[in-house]
C-alpha positions in Angstrom: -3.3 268.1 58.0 -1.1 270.3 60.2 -2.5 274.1 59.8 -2.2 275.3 56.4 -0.8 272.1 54.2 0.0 268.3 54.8 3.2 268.4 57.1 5.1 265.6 58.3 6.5 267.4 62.3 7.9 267.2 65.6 6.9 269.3 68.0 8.2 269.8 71.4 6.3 271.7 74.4 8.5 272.7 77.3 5.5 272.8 79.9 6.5 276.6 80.3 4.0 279.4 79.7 4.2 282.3 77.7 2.0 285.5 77.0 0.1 285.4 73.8 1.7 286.6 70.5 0.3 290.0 69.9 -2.3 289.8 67.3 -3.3 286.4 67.5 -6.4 284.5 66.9 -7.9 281.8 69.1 -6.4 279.0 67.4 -3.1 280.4 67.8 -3.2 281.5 71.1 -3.6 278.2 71.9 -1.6 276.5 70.1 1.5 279.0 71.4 0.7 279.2 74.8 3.8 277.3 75.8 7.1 277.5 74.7 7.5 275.1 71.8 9.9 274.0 68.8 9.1 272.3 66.0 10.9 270.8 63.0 9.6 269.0 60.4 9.1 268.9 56.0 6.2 269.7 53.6 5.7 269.5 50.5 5.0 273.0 50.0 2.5 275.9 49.3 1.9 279.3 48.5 4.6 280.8 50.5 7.1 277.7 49.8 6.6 276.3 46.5 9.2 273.2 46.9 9.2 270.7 49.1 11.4 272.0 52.0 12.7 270.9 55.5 11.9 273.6 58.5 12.4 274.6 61.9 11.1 276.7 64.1 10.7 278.1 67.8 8.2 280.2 69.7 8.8 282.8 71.3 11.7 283.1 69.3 15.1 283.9 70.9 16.4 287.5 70.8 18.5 287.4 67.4 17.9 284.1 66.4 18.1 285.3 63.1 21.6 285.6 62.8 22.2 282.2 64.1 24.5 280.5 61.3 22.5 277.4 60.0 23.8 274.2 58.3 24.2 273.2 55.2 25.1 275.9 53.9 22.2 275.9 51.8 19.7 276.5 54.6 18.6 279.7 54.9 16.4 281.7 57.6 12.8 283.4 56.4 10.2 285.2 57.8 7.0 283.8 57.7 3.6 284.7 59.1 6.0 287.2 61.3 8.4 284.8 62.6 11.7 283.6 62.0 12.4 279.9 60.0 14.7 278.0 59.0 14.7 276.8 55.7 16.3 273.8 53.7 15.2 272.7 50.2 
């Protein structure tokens, strides 16, 4: 079980530090202390109902949002107040 739902992930920790994201609990603090990337797929949940391939980064790069993904299906959401990108 990865956080919130069974995940299947990569996650890759630069060994850099960074300041905790305002607002976070303990857990996340934590787990976001470094700068980090992680891709991955699950089956889905409340927010994401299909099964669906993601990616994400933290802290997020200014504008990654208008970063052009691929295929052309792929889409960026915000989620829990950060960027992802989406494929289903």
């Amino acid at each position: 079980m990865f956080w919130h739902s069974f995940d299947l992930a990569l996650t890759r920790f630069s060994g850099k530090r960074v300041p905790a994201r305002e607002g976070a609990g303990e857990v996340e603090r934590e787990a976001y202390s470094h700068e980090v990337i992680s891709f991955g797929f699950w089956a889905g949940d409340g927010y994401t109902p299909e099964p669906a391939f993601y990616a994400y980064t933290a802290p997020e790069p200014v504008d990654l949002m208008s970063e052009p993904l691929r295929p052309a299906d792929a889409k960026w959401i915000t989620l829990r107040g950060g960027a992802m990108a989406l494929f289903r």
